[in-house]
Structure formats: C-alpha cells, structure tokens
C-alpha positions as CSV (number, residue, x, y, z in Angstrom):
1,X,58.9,56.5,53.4
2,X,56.9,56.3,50.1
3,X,54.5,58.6,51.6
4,X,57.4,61.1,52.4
5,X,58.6,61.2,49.0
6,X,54.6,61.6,47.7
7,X,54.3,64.5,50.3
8,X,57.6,66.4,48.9
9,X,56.6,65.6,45.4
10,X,52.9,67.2,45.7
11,X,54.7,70.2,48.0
12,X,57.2,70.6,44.7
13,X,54.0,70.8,42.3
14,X,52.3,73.0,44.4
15,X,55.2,75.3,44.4
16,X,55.7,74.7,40.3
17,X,52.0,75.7,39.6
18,X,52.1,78.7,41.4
19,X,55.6,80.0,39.2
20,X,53.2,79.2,36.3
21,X,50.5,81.2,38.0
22,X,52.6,84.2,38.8
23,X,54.4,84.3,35.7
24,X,51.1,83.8,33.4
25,X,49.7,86.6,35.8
26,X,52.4,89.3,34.8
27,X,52.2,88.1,31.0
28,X,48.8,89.1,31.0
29,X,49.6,92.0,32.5
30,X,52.2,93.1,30.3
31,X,49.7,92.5,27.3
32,X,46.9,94.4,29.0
33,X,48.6,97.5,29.4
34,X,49.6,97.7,25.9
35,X,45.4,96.9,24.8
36,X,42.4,99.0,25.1
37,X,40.5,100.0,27.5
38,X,43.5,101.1,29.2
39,X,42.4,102.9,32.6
40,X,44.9,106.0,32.6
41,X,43.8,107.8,35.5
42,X,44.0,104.2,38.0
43,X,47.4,104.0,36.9
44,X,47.3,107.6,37.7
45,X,46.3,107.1,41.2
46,X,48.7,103.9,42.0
47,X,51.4,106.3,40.6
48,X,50.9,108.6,43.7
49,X,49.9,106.4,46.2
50,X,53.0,104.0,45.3
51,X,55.5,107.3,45.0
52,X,54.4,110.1,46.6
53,X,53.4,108.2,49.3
54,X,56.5,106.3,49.7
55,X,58.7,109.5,49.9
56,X,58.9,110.3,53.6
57,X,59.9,107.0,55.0
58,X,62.5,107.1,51.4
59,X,63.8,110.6,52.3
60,X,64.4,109.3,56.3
61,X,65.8,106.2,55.1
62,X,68.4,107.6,52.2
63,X,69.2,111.2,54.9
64,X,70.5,108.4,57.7
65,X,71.7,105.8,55.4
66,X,74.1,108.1,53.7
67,X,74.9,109.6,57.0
68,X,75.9,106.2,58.4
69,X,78.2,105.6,55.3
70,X,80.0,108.7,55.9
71,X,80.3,108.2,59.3
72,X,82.3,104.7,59.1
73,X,83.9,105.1,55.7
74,X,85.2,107.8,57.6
75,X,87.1,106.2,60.3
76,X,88.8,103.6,58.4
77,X,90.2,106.3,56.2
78,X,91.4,108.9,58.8
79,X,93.6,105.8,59.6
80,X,95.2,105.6,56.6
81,X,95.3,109.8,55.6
82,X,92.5,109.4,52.7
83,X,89.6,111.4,54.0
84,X,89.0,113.1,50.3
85,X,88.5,109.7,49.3
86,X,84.9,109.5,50.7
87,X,82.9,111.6,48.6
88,X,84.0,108.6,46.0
89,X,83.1,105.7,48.1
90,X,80.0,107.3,49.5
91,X,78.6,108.1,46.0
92,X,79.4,104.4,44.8
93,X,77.8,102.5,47.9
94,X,74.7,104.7,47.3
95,X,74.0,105.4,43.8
96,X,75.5,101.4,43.3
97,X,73.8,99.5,45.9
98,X,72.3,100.8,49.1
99,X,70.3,103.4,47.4
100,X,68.3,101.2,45.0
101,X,68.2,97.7,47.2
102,X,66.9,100.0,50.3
103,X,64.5,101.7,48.5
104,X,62.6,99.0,46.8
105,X,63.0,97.5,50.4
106,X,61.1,100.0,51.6
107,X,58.6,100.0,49.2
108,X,58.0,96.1,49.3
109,X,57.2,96.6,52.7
110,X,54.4,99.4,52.4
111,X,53.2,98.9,49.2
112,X,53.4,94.6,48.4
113,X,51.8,94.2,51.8
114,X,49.2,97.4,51.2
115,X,48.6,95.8,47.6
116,X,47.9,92.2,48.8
117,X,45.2,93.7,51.8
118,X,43.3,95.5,49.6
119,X,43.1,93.3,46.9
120,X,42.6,90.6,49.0
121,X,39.9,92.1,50.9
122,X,37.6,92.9,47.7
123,X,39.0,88.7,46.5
124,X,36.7,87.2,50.0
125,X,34.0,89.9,49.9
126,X,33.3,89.1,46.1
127,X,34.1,92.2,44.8
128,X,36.2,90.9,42.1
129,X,33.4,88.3,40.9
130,X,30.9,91.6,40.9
131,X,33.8,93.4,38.2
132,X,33.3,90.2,36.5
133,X,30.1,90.0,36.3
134,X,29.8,93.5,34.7
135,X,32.6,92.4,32.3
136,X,36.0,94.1,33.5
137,X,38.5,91.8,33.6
138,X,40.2,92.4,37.0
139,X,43.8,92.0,35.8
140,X,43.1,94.8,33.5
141,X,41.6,96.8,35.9
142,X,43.7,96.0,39.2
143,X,47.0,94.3,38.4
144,X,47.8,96.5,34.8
145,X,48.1,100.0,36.5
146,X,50.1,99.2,39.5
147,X,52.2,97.3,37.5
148,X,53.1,100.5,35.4
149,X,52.7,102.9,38.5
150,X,55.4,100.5,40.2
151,X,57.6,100.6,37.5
152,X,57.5,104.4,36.4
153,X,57.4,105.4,40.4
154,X,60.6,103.3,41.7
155,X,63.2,104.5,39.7
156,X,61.9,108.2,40.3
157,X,61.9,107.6,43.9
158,X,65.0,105.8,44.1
159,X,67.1,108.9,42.5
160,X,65.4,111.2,45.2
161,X,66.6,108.3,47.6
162,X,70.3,108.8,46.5
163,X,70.5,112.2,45.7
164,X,69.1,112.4,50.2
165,X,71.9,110.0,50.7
166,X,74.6,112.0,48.9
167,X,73.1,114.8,51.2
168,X,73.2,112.6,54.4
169,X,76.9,112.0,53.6
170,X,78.1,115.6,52.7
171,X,76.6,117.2,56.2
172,X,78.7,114.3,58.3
173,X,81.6,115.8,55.9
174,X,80.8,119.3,57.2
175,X,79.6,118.6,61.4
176,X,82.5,115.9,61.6
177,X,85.6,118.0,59.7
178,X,86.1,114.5,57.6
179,X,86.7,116.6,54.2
180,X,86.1,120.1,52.8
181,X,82.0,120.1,50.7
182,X,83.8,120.5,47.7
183,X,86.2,117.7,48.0
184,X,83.2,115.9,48.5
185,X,80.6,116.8,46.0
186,X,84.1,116.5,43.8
187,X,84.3,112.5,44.6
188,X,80.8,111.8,44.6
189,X,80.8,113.5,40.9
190,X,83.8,111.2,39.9
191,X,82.2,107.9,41.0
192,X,78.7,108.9,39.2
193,X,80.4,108.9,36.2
194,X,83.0,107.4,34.2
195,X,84.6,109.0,31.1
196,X,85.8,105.6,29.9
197,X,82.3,103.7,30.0
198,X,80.4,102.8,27.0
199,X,81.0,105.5,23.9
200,X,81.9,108.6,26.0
201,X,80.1,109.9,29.2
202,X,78.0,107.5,31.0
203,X,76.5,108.4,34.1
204,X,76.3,105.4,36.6
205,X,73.4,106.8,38.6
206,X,71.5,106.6,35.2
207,X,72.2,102.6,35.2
208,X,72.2,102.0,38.4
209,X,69.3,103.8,39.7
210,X,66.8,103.4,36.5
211,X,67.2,99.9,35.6
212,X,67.5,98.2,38.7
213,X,64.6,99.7,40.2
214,X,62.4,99.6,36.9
215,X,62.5,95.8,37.9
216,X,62.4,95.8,41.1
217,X,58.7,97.9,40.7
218,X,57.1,95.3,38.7
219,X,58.4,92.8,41.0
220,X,56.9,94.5,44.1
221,X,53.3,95.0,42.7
222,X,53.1,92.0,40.9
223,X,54.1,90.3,44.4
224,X,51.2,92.0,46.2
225,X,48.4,91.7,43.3
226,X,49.0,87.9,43.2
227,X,48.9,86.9,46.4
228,X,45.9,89.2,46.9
229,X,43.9,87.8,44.0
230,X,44.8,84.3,45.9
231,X,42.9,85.3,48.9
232,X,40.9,82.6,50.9
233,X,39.6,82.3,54.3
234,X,38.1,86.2,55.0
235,X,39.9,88.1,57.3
236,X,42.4,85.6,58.9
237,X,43.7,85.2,54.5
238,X,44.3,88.6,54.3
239,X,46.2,88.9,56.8
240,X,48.5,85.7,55.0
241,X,48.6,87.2,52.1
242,X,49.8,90.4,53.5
243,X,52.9,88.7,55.4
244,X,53.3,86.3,52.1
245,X,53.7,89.6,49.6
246,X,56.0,91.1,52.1
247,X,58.5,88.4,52.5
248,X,58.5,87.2,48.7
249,X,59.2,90.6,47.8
250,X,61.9,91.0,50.0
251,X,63.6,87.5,48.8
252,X,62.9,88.7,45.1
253,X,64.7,92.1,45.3
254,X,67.7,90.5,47.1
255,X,67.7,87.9,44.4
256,X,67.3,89.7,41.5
257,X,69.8,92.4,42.8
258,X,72.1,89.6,42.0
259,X,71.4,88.8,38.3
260,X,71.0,92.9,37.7
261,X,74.6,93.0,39.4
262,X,75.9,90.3,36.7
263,X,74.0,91.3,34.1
264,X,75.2,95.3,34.5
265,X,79.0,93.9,34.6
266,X,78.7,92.1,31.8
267,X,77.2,94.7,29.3
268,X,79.3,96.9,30.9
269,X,82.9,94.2,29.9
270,X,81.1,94.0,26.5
271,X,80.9,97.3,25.8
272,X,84.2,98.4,27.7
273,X,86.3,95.4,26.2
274,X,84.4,93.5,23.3
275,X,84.7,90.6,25.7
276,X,82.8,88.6,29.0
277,X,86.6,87.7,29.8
278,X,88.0,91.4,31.1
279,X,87.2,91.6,34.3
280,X,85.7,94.9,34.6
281,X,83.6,97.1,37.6
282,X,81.0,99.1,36.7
C-alpha cells in the first residue's frame, strides 16, 4: 500500500514539475520576444508556414462545417415555419464557437505535431547543443517566433475560417430553397453584431474570433516547442513527442474554450449591466 501511495505521489510531482517547466518555458518566451536580437524574418517564416499553410484544410473544414449547420438547423425550423431564422443561428454557431474551436483544432493537429518533430529531431541529433555552443539561446531562436507567428496567424485564419462557413451556409440556403440570400446574409449580419453591446456597435466576430484564437495560437506552438525540446530516445521520442503535442493541444483548446467562454460573458455582463449578476449572452 505505502508503495502505491509513494508511486502516485512521485507520478503527481512529475506532472507538477513539468507545469513549472511549461509555464517557465512560455515566460521566457514572452520576455524574449520583447529583447534583442529578435529574429524577424524566423518569425516571418513560421507566420507562413503556420497560416498559409494551414489554409486549405481551414477553407475545406469551415465550406462543409457551415454547410452542415445549414443543413440541420434547417430542418428543425421548417418544422416550426422559421426558415429566415437561420442566417442568425448559422452566423452565431460559427463566428461563436465552431469557427474558432475547429480551427485551432485543426491547427493543433498539423502544426503542434509538425512543431514537436522538428524540434525534436534537431533535440536527439544535437543540434540544439551546437546553437548553444555558438551562443544562441534556442528559446530565442526556436520557441520566440512561432510563439508570435501562432498568435498573429490564428486569429487571421480563423476569420477566413468563418467568413468560408458563412459561405458554406448561404449556398445550402440557395441549392436547398431554405431562405432567400438576402434573408440570410440579413441574419448572419444581425447575430455578428449587437447594437446594445459595450458603448455602441460591437462586432461579435471581432471578440469572438480575435481573442479566442490569439490564445489558442500560443497554446498550440508552445505545446509543440516543449514537448520537442523534451525529446529523448532518437527516433522512437520523436515520434512521442509528436502524439504528446497533439493530444495536449487538443485537451488545452477545449479547456481554455471554457474559461474564454466565461471570461467573454462576464466582461460582456460588466459592461452591459455594471454587474456579474445579470445574466447576459454574448
């Protein structure tokens, strides 16, 4: 029994020390992209290959997503004579959640597990001791930039995301006679924005699809640069790594959706009401 509890206890430290480890990683990374030397044109790179080159699985992923909305938000309102309604309730599932939780889903799972390989790979063939050993510091030169690129890049191909899934929705409108475009496009508009939020006109898709994704970047990259810096074991730890990244950044975004969720709702109370008590949607 006592070696049970012993066995949990050192499992629960392990897991402890490597919080530390992850959080101390992006706190050093945070302060080295505000420091010289600052390598612009790395960060320049990670910002294409972590945007550019996560747009045509995004673009697939928002046409169908939207599409799929339509198409069953569709036939529970036929039922009850409300078909204009869906240019409202498509916009709001999108631009609210589906657009920015399946985007940084997507992402996660090219570029964490991309992140983790490659870093990994130089991590066993000692190239990060050799950028040592000619006095880079690795963070700065590896972590730093795709932390930025990830959190410049996601919100930027998030909106693309939604504005594809808007699209998805409004050619179900037209091939399935669900509503006239306009009736559409009109709904979508209306759930976008809200005349009564904050000090005037607040556009949702701004909140939604900015914030939300601005952390869900950093959490993405960070996910794959530690678990590749804590490569071991050659070939066979890369390929850990890689799955590791993967799933933590999936469980991350699903979590921190959450606390975003709550977080939004409440500013948005605060602002709306002057109070945490209102209950409010955003």
């Amino acid at each position: 029994m006592q070696e049970r509890v012993e066995a949990v206890d050192q499992w629960l430290l392990g897991q402890m020390l490597e919080v530390q480890e992850y959080f101390t990683l992006l706190g050093r990374a945070l302060r080295f992209s505000v420091t010289r030397p600052f390598y612009g044109r790395d960060v320049l790179i990670q910002m294409d290959l972590i945007g550019v080159g996560s747009l045509p699985p995004l673009l697939l992923t928002g046409l169908f997503v939207g599409m799929v909305i339509a198409l069953q938000t569709s036939v529970s309102l036929r039922v009850i004579g409300a078909e204009s309604m869906i240019g409202n309730l498509v916009g709001a599932s999108i631009v609210r959640e589906a657009g920015p939780v399946l985007a940084a889903l997507m992402v996660a799972g090219r570029v964490a597990s991309g992140i983790a390989a490659e870093i990994g790979a130089m991590e066993v063939s000692e190239q990060i001791d050799a950028l040592q050993t000619f006095g880079t510091d690795p963070i700065r030169k590896l972590v730093t930039p795709r932390l930025i690129a990830g959190a410049v890049m996601l919100p930027l191909v998030t909106l693309v995301t939604v504005a594809v899934g808007i699209l998805g929705g409004l050619l179900v409108c037209i091939t399935q006679s669900v509503a006239p475009p306009d009736t559409y496009m009109r709904g979508v508009l209306e759930s976008l924005a809200r005349k009564d939020f904050a000090f005037g006109f607040f556009p949702n898709i701004l909140l939604m699809c900015i914030v939300k994704p601005f952390f869900f970047g950093i959490i993405i990259t960070l996910t794959g640069c530690y678990y590749g810096l804590q490569t071991t074991g050659g070939g066979e730890g890369v390929g850990r790594a890689t799955t590791k990244a993967m799933v933590l950044s999936f469980v991350l975004i699903l979590v921190s959706d959450f606390f975003l969720t709550q977080l939004l709702l409440m500013f948005y109370n605060v602002i709306r009401y002057g109070s945490l008590r209102k209950a409010g949607d955003y």
